[in-house]
ZATI-769788 format. One record per atom (N, C-alpha, C): residue in one letter; x, y, z. Coordinates in steps of 0.05 Angstrom, whole numbers, plus 5000, padded with zeros to 4 digits. Example, Ala and Ser with C-alpha at 12.3 -4.5 7.8 and 13.67 -1.06 7.14 Angstrom:
A526448865156;A524649105156;A526449345156;S525749555142;S527349795143;S525850015157;
//
This chain:
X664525605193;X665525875197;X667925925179;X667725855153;X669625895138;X670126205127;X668326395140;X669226625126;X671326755144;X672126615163;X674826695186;X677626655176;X677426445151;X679426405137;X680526705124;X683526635132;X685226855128;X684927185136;X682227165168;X682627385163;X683727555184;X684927805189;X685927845206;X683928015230;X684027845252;X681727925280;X684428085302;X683828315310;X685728285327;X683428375358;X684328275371;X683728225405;X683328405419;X681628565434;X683028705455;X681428625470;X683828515497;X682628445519;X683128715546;X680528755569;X680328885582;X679728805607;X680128945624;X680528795656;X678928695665;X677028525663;X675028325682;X675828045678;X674027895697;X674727595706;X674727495687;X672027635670;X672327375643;X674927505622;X676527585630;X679627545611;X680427265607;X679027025621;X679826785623;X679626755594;X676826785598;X675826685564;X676326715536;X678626955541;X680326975518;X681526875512;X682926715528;X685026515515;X683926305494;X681626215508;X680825985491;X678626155470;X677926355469;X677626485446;X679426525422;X681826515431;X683426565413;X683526295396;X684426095414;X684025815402;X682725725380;X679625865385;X677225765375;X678325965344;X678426255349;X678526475318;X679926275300;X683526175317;X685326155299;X684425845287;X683225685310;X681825415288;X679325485261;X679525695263;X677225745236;X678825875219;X682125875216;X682826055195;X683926265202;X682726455224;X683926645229;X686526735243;X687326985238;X691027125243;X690327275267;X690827285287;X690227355316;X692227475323;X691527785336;X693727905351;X691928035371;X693928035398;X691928125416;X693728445429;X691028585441;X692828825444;X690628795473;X692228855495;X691428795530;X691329115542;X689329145558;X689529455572;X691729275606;X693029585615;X694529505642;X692029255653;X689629355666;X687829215683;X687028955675;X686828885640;X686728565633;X689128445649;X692428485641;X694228405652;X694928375686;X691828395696;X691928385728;X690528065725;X688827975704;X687627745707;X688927495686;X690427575668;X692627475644;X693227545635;X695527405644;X698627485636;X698327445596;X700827725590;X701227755558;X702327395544;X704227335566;X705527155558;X703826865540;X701726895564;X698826665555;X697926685527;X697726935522;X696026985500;X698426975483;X700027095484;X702427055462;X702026805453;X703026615469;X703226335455;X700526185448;X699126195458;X696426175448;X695926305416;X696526585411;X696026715388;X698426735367;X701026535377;X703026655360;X704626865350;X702727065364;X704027335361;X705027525384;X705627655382;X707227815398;X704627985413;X703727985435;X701928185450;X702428455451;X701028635447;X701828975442;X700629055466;X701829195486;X700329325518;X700729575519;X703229765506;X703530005501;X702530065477;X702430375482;X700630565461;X703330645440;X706730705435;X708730715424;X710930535428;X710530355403;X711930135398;X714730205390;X717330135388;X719930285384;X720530075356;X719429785358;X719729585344;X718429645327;X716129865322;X714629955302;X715230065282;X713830135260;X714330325240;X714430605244;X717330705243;X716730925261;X715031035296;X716230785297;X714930785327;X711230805333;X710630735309;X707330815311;X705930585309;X706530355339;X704930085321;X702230075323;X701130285342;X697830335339;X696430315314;X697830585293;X696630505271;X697630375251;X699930235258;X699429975242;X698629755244;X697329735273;X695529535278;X693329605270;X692529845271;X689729885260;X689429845231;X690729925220;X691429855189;X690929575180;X692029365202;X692529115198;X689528945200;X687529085216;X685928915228;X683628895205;X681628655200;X679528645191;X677328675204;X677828525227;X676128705259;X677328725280;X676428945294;X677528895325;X675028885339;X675928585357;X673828475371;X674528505396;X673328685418;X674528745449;X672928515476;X673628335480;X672428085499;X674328075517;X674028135537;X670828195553;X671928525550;X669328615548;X669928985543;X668229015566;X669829125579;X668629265608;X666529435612;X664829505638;X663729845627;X665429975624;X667529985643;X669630265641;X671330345605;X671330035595;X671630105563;X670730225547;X667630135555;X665230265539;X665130435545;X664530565560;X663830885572;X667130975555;X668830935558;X670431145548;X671031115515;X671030905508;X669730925476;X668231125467;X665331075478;X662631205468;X663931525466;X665331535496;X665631875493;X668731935477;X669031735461;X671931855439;X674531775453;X674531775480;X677031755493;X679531645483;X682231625476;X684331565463;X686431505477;X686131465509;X688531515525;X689531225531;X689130975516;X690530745517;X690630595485;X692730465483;X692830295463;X690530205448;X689030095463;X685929975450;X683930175447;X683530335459;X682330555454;X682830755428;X685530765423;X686930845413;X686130825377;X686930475376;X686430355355;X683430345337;X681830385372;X678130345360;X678030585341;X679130845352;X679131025334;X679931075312;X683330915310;X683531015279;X683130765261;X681930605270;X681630335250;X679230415227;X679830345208;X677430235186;X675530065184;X676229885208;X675829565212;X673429645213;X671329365216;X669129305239;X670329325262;X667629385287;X669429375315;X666329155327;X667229095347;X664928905363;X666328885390;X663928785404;X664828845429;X662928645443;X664328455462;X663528295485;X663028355510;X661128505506;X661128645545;X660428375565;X662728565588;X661928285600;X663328515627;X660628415654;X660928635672;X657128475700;X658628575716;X655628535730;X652928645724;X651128505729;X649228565730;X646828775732;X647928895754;X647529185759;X649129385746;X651729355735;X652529515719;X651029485692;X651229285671;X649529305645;X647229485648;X645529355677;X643329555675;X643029775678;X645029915689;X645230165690;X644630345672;X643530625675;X642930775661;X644830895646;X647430965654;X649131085641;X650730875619;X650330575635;X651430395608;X650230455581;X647630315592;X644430285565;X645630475544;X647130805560;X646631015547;X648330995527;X650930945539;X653730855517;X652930625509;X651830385506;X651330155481;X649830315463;X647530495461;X645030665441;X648230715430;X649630935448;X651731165436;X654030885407;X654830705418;X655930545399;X654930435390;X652230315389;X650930235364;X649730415348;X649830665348;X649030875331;X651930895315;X653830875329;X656430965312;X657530655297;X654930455289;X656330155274;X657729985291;X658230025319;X659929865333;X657829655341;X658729375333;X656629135343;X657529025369;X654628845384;X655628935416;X654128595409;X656628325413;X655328085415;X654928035447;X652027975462;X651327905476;X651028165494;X651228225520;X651927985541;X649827825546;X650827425558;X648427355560;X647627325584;X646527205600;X645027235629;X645726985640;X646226955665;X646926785682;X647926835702;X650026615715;X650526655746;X653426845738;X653927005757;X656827085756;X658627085772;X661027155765;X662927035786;X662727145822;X661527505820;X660927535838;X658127435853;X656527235848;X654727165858;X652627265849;X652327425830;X649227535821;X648327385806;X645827375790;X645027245766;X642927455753;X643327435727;X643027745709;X644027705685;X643727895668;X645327925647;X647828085651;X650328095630;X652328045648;X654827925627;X654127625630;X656227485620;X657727475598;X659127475596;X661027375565;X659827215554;X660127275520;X658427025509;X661026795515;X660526565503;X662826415505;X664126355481;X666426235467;X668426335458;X667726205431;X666426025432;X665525845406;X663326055395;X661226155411;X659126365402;X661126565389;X661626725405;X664426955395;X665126925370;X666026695365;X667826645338;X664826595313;X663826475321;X660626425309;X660126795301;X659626895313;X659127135312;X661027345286;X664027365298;X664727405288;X664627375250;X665327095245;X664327035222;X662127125207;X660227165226;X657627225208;X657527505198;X659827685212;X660527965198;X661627995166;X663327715157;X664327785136;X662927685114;X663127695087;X661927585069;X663627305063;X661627095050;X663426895035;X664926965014;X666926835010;X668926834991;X669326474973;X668926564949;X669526354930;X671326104945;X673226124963;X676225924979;X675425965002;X674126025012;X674126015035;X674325765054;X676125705070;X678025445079;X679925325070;X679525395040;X680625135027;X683725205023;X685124925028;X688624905040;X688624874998;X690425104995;X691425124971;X694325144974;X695825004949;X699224984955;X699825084925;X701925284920;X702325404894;X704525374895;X706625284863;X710225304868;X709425584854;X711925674856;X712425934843;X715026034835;X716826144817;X719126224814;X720525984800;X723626054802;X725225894785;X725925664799;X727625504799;X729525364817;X733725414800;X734925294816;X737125324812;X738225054806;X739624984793;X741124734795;X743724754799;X745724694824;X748324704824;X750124494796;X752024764791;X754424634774;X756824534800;X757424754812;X759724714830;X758824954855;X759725044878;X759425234900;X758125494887;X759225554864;X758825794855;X756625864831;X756025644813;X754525684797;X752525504792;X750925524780;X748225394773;X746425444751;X745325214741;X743725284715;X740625384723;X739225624708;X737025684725;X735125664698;X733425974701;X731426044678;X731226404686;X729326454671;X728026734673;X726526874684;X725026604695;X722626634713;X722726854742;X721627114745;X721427284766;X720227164791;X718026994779;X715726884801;X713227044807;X713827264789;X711827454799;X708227434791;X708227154773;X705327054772;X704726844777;X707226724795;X706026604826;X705426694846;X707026924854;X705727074870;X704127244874;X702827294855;X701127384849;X698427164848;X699026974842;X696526834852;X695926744875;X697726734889;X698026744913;X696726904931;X696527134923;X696027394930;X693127384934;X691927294900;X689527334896;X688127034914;X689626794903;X688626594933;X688026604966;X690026864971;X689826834996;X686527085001;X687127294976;X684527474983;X681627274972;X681927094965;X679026834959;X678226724986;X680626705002;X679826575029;X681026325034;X682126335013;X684326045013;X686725995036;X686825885051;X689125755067;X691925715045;X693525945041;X695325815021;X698025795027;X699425615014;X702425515028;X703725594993;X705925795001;X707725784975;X709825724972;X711025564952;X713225364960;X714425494934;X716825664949;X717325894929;X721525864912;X721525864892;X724325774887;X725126134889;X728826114884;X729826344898;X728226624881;X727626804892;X726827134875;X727427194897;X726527494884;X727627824898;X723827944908;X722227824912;X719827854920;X719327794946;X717228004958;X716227974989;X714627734984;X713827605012;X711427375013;X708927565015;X707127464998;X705127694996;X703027605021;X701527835031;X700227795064;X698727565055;X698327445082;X696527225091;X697427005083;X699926885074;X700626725055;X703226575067;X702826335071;X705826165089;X707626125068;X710126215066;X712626115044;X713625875057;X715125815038;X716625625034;X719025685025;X721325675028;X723325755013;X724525445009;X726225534978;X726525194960;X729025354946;X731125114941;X733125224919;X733124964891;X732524754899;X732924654866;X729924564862;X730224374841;X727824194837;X727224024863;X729523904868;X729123694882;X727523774914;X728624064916;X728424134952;X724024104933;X723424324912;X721724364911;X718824064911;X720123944899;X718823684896;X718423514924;X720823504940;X720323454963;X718223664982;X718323934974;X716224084992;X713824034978;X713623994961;X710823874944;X710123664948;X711023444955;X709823264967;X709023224997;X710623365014;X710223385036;X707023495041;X705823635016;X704223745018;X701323575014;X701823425005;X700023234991;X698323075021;X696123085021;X693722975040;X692423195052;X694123405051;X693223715069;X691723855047;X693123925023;X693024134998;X689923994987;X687924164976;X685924044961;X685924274927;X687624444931;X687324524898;X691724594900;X692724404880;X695524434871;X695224634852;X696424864855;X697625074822;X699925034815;X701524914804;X703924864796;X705325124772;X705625314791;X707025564774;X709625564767;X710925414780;X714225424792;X714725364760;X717625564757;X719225444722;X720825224738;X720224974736;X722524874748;X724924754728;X727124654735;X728724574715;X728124354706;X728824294680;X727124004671;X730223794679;X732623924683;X734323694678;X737123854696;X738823714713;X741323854733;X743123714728;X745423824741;X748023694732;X747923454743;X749123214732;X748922934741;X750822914767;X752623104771;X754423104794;X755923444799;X755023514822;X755423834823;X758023784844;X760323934835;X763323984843;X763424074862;X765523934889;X765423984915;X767324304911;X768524394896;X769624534897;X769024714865;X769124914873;X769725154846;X770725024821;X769724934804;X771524854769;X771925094759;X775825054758;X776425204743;X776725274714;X777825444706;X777425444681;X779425344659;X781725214671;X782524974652;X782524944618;X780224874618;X779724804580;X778924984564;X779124984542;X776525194525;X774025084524;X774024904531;X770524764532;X770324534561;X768024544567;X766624404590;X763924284590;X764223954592;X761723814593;X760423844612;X757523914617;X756423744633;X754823584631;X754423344643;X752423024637;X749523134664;X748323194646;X745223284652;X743323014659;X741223044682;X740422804686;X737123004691;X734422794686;X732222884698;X731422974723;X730223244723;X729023144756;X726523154751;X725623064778;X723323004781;X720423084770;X718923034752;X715323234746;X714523264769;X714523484784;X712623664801;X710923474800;X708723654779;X706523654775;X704823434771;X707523224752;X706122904744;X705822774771;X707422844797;X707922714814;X705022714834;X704623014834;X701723124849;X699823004840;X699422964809;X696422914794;X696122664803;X698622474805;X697822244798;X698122064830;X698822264855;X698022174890;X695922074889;X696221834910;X693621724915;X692121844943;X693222164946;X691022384956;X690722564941;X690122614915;X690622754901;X689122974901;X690823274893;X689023454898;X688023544872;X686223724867;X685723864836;X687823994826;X688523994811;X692424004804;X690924234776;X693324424781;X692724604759;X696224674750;X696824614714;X699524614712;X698524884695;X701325014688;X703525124668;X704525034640;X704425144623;X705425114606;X707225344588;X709425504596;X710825614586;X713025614561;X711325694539;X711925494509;X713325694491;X714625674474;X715425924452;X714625834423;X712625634415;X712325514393;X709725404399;X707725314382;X705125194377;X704725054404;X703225344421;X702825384454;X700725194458;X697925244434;X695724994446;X696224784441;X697024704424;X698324424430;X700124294440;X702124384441;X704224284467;X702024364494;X700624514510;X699524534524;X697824294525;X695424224511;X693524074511;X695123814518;X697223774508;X698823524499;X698523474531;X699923724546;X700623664576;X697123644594;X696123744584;X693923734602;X692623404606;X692623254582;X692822984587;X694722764595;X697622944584;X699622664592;X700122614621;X699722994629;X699622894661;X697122924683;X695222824667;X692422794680;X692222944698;X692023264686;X692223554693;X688623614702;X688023784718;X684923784715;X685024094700;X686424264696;X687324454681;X689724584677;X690324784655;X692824784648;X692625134637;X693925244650;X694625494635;X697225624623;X696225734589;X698625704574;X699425934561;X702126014568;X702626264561;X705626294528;X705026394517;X708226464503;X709026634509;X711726534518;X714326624534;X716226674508;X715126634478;X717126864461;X715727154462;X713727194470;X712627414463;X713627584492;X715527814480;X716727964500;X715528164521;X713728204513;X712128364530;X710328184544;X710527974549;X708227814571;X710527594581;X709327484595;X711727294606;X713727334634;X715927144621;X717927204641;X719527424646;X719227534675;X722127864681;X719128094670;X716127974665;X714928194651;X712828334680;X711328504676;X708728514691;X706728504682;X706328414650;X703628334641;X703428104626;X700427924642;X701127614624;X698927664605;X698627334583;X696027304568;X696427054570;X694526994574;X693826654572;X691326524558;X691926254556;X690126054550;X688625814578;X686325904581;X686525534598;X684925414595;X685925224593;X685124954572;X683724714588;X682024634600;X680824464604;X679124154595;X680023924597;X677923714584;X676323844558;X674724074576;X671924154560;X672024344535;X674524484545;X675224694529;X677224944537;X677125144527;X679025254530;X677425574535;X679925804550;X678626044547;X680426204543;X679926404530;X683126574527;X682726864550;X684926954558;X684327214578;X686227384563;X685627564564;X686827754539;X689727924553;X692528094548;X693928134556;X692728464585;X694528324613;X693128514633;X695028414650;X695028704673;X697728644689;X696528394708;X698828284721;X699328024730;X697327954750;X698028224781;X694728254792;X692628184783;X691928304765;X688828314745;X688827994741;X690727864725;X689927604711;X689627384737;X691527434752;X691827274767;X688727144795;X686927504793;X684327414809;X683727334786;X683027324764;X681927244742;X682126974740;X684726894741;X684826594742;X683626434767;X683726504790;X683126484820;X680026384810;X679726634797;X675626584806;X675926284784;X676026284759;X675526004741;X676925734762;X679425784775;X680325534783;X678125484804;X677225614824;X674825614846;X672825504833;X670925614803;X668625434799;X669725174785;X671425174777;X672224804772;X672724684789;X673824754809;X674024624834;X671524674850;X670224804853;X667924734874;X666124544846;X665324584822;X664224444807;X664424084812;X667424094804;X668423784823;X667323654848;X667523934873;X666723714897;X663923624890;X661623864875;X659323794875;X658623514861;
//
């Protein structure tokens, strides 16, 4: 069920017994990948409590129709905005029936209407109600309007009948779910990207850095997380949002970064090593402010750590994809690196050319592989960046095969 990866399901639970089953529905979404938020009518909250599902889902449960914590107080539709589906388990008759006929007068109701999403729906209700005539009538009425209706399936129920009826159960649900979305090139796969500059302390106040915005790390980031990728970004200091679906990291030197880079190692199965990191920091950074004293000031510069040499060469190693940010004879200093640090690819940009690069929004690159090389011609960062996404995906799925 890897097409659950990264995507966002949000919940609505409604007042019957089987509200139990939500909980461990939620369990089941968020073990396949998926970002879970649940939004509860009053009558679910007679059978479980918000609190359950909160911690269960991580997120904050929505029960009112005007959020104050919202955007403009409107978190209906920015939940609806947010969702890839809304899946309603257990959806009552009394849900259904007021769906089918448009109704808007609660939060979930609310959202079915102005979402874009898919919607689906788990009825789950007695026996004699499913069969009812006026139900039958509202499932025709929502499956005419694209709303998918998984199950109900038949068995004993809590009030003693046996019928159709039941909730599917929560492993089916999520089964289900999945089968709505398409595959995606990443789908599951734990990807770890550095991105941005790092800093090196001189003394409290200053530090040696670079140019680097970060903005085509995050940007691949971006485009990793829309592949389906599980991605962790281990990001040195910028002035950029974490782009959706995407866990940061925040890092200030080499050193913090290298340590979050290894930490990553046995989890991560494709490394992008975007980060400019510093090649070299002060050998000893001043407990206090250096003043300005002399007309001149040493400082004794020491290595830090290769990222990247460090990842390639774990003995869990993931498919490691480096950087090469060059101002002079790019394929070869590139190539040079793609072997010295037993790179499985390497993409290589010149950073004298002012209009691509660093502080820019449009790259051009080279990437250079064992086999060969391909060039991607100059295009804003977005653009290159799915571009690179899809080539790193068939070398890497090429590999596991």
């Amino acid at each position: 069920m890897k097409q659950l990866s990264n995507r966002h399901i949000l919940l609505g639970v409604t007042g019957g017994i089987a509200a139990y089953k939500s909980a461990e529905l939620i369990r089941r979404l968020k073990d396949h990948g998926a970002d879970v938020r649940v939004v509860m009518t009053a009558a679910a909250m007679e059978f479980i409590t918000p609190l359950t599902l909160q911690a269960l889902s991580g997120n904050p449960v929505h029960t009112t129709m005007l959020d104050p914590a919202a955007e403009a107080g409107m978190g209906h539709i920015e939940l609806a905005r947010w969702a890839d589906l809304i899946l309603v388990a257990p959806a009552t008759a009394d849900f259904m029936a007021r769906l089918a006929n448009g109704r808007g007068d609660d939060l979930l109701t609310t959202l079915c209407l102005a979402t874009p999403a898919a919607i689906a729906l788990a009825p789950a209700m007695n026996q004699g109600m499913w069969r009812d005539a006026a139900t039958q009538a509202n499932v025709k009425t929502l499956q005419d309007r694209s709303i998918t209706l998984f199950g109900p399936a038949a068995g004993e129920q809590a009030c003693g009948d046996i019928g159709p009826g039941r909730m599917l159960e929560a492993e089916d649900l999520a089964r289900h779910c999945a089968g709505l979305f398409n595959s995606r090139l990443l789908d599951g796969v734990q990807l770890t990207i550095t991105a941005g500059p790092t800093r090196e302390a001189i003394d409290p106040v200053r530090y040696i850095s670079n140019h680097s915005s970060g903005k085509m790390g995050y940007a691949l980031a971006s485009a990793a997380a829309d592949a389906g990728a599980q991605v962790t970004l281990i990001s040195g200091p910028t002035n950029l949002p974490c782009p959706d679906r995407v866990n940061r990291i925040d890092v200030i030197s080499a050193a913090d970064m290298h340590g979050a880079a290894m930490a990553m190692m046995g989890e991560c199965q494709i490394f992008i090593a975007c980060a400019a990191v510093a090649d070299y920091r002060p050998n000893n950074c001043a407990d206090q402010k250096i003043k300005k004293d002399n007309d001149s000031m040493r400082i004794d510069l020491v290595r830090n750590p290769d990222i990247v040499s460090a990842v390639a060469s774990h003995s869990r190693r993931p498919f490691t994809i480096g950087f090469a940010a060059e101002t002079q004879d790019l394929l070869r200093y590139a190539r040079g690196k793609l072997e010295r640090k037993n790179l499985d690819m390497i993409v290589a940009n010149d950073v004298a050319n002012t209009s691509i690069g660093f502080n820019t929004n449009d790259n051009a690159v080279t990437v250079l592989t064992a086999n060969g090389e391909q060039n991607i011609a100059q295009m804003g960062k977005s653009q290159l960046a799915a571009q690179l996404i899809q080539l790193i995906a068939q070398q890497f799925l090429n590999v596991q095969s």
